[in-house]
Backbone and ligand atoms as CSV (ligand in chain L), in Angstrom:
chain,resi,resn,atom,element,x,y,z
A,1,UNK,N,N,181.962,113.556,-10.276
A,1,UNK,CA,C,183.079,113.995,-9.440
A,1,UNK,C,C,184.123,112.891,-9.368
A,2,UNK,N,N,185.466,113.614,-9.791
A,2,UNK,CA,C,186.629,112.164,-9.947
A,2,UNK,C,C,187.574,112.829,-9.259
A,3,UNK,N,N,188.084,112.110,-7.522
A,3,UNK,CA,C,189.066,112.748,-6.909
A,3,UNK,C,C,190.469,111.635,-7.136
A,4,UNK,N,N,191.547,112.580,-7.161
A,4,UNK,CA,C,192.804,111.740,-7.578
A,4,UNK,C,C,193.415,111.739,-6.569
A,5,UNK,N,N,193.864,110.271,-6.221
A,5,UNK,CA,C,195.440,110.309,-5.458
A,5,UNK,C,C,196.316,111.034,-5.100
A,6,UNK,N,N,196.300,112.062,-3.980
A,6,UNK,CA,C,197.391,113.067,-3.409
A,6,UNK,C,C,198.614,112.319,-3.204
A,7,UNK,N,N,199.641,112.987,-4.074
A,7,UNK,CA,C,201.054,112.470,-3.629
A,7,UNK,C,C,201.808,112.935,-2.424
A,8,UNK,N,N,202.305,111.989,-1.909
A,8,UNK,CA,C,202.896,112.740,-0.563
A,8,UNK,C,C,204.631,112.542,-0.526
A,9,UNK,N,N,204.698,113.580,0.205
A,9,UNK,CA,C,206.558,113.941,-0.082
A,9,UNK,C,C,207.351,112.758,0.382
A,10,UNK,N,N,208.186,112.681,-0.923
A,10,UNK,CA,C,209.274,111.543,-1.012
A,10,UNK,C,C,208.487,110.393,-2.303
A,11,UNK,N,N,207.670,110.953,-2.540
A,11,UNK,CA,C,207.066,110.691,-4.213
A,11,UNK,C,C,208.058,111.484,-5.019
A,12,UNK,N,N,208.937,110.622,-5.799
A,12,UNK,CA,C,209.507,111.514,-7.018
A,12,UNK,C,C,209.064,112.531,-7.453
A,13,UNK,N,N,207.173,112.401,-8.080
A,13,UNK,CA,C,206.921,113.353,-9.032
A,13,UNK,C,C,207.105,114.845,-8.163
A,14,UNK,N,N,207.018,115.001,-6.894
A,14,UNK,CA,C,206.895,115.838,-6.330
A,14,UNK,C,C,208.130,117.043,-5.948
A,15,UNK,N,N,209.381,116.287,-7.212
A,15,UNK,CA,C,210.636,116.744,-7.112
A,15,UNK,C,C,210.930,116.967,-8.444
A,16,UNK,N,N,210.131,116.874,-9.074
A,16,UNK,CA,C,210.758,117.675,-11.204
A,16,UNK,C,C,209.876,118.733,-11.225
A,17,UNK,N,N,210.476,119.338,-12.293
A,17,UNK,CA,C,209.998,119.963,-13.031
A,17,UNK,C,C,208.723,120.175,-14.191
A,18,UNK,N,N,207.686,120.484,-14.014
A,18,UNK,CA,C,206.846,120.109,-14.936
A,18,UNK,C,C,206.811,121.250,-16.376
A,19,UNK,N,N,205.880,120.412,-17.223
A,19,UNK,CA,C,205.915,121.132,-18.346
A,19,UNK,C,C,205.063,122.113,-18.758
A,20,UNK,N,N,205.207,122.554,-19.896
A,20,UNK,CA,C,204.111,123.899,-19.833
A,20,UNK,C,C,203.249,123.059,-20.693
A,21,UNK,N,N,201.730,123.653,-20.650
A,21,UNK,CA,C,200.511,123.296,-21.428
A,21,UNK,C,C,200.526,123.843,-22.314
A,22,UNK,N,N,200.197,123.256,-24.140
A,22,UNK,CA,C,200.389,123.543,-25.261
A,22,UNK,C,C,198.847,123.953,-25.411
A,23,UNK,N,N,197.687,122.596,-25.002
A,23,UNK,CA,C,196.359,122.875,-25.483
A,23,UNK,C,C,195.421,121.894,-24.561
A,24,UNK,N,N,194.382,122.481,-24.420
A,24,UNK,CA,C,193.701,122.234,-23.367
A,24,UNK,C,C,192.846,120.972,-24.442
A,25,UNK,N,N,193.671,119.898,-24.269
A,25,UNK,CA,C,192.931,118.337,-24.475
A,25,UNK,C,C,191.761,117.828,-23.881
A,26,UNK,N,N,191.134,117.200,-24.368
A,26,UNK,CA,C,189.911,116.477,-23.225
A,26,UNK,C,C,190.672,115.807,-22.349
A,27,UNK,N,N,191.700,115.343,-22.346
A,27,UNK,CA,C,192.516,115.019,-21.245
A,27,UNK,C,C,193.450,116.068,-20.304
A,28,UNK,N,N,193.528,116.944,-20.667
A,28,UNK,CA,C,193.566,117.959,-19.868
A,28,UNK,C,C,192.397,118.312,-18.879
A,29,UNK,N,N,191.540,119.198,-19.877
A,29,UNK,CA,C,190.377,119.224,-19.210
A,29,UNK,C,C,189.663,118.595,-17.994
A,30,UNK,N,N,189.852,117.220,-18.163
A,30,UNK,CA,C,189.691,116.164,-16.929
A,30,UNK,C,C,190.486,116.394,-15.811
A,31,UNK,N,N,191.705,116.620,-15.936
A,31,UNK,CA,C,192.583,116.838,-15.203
A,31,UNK,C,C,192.230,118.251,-14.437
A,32,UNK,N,N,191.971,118.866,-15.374
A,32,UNK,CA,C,191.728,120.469,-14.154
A,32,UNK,C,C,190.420,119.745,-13.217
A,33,UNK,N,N,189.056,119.426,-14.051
A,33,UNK,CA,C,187.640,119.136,-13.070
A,33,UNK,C,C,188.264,118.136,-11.972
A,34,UNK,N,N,189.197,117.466,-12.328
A,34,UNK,CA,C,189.843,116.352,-11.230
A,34,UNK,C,C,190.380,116.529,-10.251
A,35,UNK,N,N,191.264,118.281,-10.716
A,35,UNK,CA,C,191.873,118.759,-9.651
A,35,UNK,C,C,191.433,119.702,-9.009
A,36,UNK,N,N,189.715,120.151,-9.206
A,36,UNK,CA,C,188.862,121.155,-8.587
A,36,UNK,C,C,188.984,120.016,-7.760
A,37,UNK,N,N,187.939,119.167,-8.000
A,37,UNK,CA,C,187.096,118.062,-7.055
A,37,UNK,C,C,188.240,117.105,-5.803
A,38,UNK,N,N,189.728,117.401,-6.109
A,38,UNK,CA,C,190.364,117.129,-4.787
A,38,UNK,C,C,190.986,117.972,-4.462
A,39,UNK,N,N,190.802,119.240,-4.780
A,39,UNK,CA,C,191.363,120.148,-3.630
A,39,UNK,C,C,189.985,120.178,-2.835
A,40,UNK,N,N,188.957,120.287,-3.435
A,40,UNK,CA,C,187.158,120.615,-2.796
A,40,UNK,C,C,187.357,119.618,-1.427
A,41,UNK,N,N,187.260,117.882,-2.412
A,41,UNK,CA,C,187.074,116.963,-1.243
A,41,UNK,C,C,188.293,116.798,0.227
A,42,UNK,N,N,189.462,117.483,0.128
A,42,UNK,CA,C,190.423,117.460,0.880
A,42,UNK,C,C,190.792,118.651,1.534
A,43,UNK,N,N,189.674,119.444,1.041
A,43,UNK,CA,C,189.351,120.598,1.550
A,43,UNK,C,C,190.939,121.724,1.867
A,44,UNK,N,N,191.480,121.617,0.989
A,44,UNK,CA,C,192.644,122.642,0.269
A,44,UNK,C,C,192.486,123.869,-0.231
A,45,UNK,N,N,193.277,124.278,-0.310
A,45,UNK,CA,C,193.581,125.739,-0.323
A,45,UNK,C,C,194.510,125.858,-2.027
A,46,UNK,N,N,195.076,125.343,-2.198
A,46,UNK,CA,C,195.700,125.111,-3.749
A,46,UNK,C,C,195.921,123.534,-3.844
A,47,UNK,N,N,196.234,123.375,-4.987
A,47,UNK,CA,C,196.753,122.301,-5.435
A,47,UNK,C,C,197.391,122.220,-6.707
A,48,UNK,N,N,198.648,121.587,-7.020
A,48,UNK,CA,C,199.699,121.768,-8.256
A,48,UNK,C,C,199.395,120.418,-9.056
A,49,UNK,N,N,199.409,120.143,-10.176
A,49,UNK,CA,C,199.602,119.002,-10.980
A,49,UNK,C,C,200.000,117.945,-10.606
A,50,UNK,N,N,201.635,118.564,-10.623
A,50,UNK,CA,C,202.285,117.219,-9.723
A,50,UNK,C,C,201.860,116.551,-8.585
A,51,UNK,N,N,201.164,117.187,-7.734
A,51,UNK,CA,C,200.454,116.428,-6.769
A,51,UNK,C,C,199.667,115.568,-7.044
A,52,UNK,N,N,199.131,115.312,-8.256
A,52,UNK,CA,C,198.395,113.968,-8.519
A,52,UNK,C,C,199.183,112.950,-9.183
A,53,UNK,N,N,200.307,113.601,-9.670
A,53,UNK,CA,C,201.023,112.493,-10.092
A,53,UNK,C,C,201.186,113.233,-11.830
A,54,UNK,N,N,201.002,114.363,-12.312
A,54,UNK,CA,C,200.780,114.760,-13.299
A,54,UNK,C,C,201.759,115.896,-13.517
A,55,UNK,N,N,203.276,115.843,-14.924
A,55,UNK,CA,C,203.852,116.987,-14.686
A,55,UNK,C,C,203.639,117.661,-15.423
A,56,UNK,N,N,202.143,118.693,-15.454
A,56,UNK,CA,C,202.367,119.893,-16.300
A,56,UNK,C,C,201.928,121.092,-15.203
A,57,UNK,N,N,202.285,122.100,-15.930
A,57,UNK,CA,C,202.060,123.297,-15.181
A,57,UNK,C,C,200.609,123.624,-15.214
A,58,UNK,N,N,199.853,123.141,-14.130
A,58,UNK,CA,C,198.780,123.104,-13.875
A,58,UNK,C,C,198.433,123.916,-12.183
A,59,UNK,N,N,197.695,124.312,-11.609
A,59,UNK,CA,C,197.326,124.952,-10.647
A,59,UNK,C,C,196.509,125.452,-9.933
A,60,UNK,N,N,195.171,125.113,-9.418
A,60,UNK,CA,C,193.994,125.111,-8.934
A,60,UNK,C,C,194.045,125.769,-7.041
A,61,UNK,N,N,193.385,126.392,-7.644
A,61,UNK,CA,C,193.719,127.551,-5.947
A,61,UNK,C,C,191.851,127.712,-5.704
A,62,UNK,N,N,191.699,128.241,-4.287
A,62,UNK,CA,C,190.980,128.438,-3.995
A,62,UNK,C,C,191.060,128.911,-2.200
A,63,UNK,N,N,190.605,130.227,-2.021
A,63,UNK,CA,C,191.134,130.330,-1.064
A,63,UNK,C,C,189.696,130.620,-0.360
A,64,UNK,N,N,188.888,130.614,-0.645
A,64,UNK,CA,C,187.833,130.887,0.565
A,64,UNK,C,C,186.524,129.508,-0.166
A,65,UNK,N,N,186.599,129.457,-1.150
A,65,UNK,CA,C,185.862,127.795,-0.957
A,65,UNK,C,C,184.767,128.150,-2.105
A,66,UNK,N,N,184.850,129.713,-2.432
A,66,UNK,CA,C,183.705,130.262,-3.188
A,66,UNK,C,C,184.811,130.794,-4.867
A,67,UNK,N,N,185.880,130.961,-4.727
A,67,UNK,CA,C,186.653,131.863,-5.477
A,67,UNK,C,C,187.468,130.901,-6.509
A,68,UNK,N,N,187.455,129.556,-6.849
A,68,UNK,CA,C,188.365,129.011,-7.996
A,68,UNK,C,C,189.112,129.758,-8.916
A,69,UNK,N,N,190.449,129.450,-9.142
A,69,UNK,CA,C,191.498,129.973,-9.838
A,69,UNK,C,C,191.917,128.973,-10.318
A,70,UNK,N,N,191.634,128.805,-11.907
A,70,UNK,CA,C,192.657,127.321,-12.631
A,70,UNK,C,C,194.265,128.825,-13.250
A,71,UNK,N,N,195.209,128.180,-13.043
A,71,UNK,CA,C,196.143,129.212,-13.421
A,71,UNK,C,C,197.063,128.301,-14.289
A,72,UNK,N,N,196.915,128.105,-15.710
A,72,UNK,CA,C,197.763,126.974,-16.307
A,72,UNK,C,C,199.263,128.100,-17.065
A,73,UNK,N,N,200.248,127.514,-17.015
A,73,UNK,CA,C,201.582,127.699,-17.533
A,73,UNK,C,C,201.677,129.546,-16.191
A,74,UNK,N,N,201.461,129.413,-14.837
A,74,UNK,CA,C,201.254,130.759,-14.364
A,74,UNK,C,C,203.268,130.936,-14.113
A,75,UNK,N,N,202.837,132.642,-14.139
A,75,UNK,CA,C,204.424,132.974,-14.111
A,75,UNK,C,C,204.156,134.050,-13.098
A,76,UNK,N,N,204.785,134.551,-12.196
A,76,UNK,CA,C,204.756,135.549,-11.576
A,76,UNK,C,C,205.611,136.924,-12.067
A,77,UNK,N,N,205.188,137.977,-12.261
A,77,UNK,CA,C,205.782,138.725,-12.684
A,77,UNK,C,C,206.120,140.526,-11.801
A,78,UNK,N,N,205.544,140.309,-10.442
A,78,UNK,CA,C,205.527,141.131,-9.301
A,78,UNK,C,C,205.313,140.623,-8.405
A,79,UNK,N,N,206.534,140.889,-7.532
A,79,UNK,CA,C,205.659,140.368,-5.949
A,79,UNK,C,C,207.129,141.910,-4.988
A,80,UNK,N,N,205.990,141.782,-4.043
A,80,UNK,CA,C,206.637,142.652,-2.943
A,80,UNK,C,C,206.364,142.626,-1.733
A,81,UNK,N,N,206.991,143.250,-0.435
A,81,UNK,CA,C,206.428,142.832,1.041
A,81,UNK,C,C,207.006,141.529,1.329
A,82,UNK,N,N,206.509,141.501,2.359
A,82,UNK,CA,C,206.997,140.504,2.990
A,82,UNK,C,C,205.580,140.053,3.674
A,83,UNK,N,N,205.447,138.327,4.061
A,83,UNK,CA,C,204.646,138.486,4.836
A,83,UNK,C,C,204.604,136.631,5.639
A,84,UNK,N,N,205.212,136.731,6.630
A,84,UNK,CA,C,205.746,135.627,7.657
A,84,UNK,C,C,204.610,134.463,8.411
A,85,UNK,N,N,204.160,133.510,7.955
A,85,UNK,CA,C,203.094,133.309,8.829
A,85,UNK,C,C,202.920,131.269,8.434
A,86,UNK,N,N,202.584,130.593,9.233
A,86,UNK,CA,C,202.017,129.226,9.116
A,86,UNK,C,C,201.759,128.585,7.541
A,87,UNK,N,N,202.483,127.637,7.422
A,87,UNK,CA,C,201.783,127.308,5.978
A,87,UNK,C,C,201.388,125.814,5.835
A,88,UNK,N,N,200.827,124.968,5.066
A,88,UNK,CA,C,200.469,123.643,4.992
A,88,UNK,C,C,200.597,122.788,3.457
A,89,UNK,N,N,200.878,121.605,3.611
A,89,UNK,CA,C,200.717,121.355,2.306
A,89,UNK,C,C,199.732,119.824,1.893
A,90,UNK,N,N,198.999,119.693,1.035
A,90,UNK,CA,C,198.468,118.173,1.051
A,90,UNK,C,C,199.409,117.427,0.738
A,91,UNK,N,N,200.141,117.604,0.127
A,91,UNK,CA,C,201.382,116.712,0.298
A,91,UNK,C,C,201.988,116.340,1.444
A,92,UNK,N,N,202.473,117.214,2.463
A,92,UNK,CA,C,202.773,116.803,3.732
A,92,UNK,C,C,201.735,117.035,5.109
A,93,UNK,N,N,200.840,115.582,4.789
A,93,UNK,CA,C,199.752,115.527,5.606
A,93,UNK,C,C,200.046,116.242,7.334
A,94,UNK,N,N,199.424,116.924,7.867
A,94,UNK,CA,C,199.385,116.908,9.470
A,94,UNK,C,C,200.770,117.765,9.998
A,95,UNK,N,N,200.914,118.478,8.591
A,95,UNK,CA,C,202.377,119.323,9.206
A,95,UNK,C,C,202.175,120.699,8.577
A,96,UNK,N,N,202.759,121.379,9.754
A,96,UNK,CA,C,202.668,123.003,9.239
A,96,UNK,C,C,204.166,123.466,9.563
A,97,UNK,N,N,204.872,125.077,8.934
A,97,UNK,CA,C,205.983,125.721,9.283
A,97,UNK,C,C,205.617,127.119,8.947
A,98,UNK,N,N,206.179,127.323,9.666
A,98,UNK,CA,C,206.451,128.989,9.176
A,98,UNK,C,C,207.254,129.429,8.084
A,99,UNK,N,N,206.825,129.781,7.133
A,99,UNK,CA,C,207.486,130.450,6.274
A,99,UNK,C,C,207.183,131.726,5.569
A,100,UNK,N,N,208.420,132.534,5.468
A,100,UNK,CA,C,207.979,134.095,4.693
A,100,UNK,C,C,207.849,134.054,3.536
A,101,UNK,N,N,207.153,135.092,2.880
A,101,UNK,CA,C,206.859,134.883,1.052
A,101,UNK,C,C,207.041,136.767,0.968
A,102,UNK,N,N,206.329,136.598,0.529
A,102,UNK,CA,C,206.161,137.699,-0.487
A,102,UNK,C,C,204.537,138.301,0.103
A,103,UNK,N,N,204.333,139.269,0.788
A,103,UNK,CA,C,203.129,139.617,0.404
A,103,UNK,C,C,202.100,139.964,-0.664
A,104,UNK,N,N,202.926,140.420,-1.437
A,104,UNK,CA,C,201.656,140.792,-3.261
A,104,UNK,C,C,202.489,140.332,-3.752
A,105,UNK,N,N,201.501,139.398,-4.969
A,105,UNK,CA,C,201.981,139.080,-5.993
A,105,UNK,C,C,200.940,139.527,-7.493
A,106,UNK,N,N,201.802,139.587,-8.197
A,106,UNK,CA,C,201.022,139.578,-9.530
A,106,UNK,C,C,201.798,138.638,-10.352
A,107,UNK,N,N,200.322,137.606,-10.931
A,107,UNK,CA,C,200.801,136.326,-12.050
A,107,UNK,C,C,200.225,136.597,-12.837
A,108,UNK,N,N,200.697,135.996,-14.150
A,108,UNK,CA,C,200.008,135.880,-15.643
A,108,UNK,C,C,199.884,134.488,-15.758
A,109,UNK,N,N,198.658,134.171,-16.468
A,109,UNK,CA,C,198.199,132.722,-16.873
A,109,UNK,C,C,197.340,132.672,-17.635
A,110,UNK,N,N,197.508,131.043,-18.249
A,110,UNK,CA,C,196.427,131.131,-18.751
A,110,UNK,C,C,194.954,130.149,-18.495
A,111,UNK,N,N,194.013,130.563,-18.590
A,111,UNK,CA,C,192.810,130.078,-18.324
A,111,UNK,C,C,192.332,129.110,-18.721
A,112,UNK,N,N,191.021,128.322,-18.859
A,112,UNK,CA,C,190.674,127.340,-19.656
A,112,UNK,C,C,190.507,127.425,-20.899
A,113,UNK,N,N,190.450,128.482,-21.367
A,113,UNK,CA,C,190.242,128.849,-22.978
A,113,UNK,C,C,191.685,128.942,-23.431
A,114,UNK,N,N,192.674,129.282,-22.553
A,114,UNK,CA,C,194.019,129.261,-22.989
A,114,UNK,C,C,194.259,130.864,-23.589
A,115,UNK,N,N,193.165,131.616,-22.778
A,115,UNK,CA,C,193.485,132.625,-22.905
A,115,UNK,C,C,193.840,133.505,-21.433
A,116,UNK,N,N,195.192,134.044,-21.787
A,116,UNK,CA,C,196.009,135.024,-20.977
A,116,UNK,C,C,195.087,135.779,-20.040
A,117,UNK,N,N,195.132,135.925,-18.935
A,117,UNK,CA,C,194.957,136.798,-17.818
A,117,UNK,C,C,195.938,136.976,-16.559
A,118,UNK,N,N,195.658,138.099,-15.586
A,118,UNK,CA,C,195.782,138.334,-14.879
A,118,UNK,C,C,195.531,137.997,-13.248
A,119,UNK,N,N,196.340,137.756,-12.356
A,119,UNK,CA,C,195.841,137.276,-10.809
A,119,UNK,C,C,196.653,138.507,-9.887
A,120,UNK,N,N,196.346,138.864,-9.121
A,120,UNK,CA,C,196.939,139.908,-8.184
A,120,UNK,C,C,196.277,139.329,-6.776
A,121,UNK,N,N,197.209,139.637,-5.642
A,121,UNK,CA,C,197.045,138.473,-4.441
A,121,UNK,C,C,197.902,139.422,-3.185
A,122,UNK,N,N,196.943,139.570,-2.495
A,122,UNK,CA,C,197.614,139.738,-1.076
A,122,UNK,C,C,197.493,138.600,0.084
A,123,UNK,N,N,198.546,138.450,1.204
A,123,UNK,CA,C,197.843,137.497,2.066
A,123,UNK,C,C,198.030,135.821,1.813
A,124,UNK,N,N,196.877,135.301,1.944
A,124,UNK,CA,C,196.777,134.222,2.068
A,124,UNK,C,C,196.729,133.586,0.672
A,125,UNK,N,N,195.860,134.928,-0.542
A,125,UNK,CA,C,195.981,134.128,-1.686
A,125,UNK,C,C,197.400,135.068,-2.678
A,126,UNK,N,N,198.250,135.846,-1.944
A,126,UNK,CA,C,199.519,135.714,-2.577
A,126,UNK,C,C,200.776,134.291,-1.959
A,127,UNK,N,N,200.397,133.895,-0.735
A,127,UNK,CA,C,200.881,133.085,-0.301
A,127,UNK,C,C,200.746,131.397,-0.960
A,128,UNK,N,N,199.524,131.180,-0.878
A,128,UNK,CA,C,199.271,129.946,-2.261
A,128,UNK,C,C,199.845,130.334,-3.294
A,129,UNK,N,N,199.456,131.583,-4.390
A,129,UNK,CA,C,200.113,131.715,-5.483
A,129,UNK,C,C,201.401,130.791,-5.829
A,130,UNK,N,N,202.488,131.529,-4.396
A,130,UNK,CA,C,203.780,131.493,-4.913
A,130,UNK,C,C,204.260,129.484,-4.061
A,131,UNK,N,N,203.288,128.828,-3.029
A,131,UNK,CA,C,203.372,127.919,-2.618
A,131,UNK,C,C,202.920,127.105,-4.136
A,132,UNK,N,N,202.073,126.928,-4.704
A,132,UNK,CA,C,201.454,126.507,-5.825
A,132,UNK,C,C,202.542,126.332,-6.839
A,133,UNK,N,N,203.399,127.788,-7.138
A,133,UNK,CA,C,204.117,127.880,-8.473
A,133,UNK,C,C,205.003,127.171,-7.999
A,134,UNK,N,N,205.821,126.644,-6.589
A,134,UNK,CA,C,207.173,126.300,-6.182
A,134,UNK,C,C,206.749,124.638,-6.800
A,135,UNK,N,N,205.662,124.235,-6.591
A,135,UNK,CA,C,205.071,123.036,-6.888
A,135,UNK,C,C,205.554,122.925,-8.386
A,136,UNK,N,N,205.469,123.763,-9.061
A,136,UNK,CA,C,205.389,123.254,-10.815
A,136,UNK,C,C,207.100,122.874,-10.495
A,137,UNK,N,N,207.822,123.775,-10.029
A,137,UNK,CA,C,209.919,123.458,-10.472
A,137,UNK,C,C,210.277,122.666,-8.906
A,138,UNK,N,N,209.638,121.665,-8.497
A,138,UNK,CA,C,209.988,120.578,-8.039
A,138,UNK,C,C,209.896,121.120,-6.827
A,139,UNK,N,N,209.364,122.295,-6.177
A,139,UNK,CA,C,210.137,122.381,-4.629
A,139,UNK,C,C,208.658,122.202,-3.664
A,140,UNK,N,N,209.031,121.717,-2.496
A,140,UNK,CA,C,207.894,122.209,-1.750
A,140,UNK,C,C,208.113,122.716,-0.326
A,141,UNK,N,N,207.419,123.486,0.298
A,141,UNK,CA,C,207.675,124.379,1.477
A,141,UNK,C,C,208.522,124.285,2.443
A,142,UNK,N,N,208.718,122.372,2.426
A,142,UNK,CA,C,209.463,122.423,4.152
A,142,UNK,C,C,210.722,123.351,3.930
A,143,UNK,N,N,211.443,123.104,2.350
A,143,UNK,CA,C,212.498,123.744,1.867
A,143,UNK,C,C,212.749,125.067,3.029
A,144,UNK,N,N,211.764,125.752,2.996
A,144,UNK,CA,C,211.727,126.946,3.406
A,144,UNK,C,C,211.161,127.325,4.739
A,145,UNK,N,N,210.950,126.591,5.493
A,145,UNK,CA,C,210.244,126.510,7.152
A,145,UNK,C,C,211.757,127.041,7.611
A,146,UNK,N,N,211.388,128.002,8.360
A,146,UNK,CA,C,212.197,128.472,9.539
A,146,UNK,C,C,211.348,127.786,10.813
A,147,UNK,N,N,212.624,127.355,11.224
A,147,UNK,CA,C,212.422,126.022,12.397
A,147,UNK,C,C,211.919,124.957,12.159
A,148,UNK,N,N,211.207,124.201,13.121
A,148,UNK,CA,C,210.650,122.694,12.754
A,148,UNK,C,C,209.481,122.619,12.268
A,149,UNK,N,N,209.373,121.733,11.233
A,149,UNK,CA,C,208.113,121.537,11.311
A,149,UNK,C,C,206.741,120.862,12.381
A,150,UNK,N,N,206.031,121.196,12.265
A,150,UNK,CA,C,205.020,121.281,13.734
A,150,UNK,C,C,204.101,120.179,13.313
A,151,UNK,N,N,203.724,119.477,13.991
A,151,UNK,CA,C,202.310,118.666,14.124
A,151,UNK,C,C,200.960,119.717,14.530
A,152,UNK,N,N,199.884,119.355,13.290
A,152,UNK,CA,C,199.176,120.294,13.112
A,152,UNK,C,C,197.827,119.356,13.713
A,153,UNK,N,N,197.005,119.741,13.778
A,153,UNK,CA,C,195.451,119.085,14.241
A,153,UNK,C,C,194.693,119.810,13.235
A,154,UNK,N,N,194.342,120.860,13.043
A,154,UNK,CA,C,193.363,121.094,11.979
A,154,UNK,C,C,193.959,121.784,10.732
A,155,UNK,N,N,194.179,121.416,9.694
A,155,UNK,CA,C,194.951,121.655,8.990
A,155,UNK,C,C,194.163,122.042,7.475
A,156,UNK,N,N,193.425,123.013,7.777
A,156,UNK,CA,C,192.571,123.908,7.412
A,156,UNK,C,C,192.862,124.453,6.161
A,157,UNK,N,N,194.528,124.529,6.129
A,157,UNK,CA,C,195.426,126.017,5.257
A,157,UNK,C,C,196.334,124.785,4.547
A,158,UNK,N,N,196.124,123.958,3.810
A,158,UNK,CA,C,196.839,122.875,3.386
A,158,UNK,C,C,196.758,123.302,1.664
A,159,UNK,N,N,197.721,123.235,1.881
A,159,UNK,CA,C,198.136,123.773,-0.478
A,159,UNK,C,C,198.650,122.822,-1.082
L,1,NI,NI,NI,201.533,122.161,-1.483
């Protein structure tokens, strides 16, 4: 188990753009088991590439602790609804906002084999989805908090 360095906002990397994945390298590879094992140990809800300091389009979700999603080069290609509620990020330790998304989404990605599939998401795991993808083109949530951001105590729902 190899956990990496969470970047926290006002880290450059956490403001570009990352790149798309050509081929799943043994250095890749490391990088996804690296980025299971610190969303696991930091007990997260997603986690993006760039958050370790890494810019490719990379993306590790997990929303109930049992369900892993590696989603590499993911694109969204449906989303609808609306759906308004608390969000968190490991990047910005001990802070939560409200922000609206999208209730369903549907993404395409690709897997560890680098083969194409499907993700469809209501809730909490269409809400990571699209928190996750803002991660690959530089943005992250406060962008989008209606009102202040809040001092959180258990910060449970952190992406
Ligand atoms: Ni985040």
């Amino acid at each position: 188990m190899a956990t990496r360095k969470i970047r926290e906002m006002g880290d450059p990397v956490l403001e570009k753009k990352c790149k798309e994945v050509k081929e799943i390298t043994p250095r890749v590879q490391e990088l996804i088991d690296d980025m299971f094992d610190t969303l696991y140990e930091a007990n997260g809800v997603g986690l993006a590439a760039p958050q370790v300091g890494i810019l490719k389009r990379i993306v590790v979700i997990d929303t109930t602790g049992e369900d892993p999603i590696l989603m590499i080069n993911p694109r969204i290609v449906e989303m609808s609804g609306e759906q308004t509620g608390y969000e968190g990020c490991l990047s910005v330790p001990g802070k939560s906002g409200q922000v609206t998304r999208a209730n369903y989404v549907k993404a395409v990605a690709y897997d560890g084999n680098m083969e194409p599939f499907e993700v469809e998401g209501t809730e909490l795991l269409a809400r990571a989805i699209q928190h996750e993808l803002d991660h690959l083109d530089g943005h992250l949530y406060v962008e989008k908090v209606e009102g202040p951001l809040q001092d959180v105590e258990d910060t449970e729902e952190e992406a």
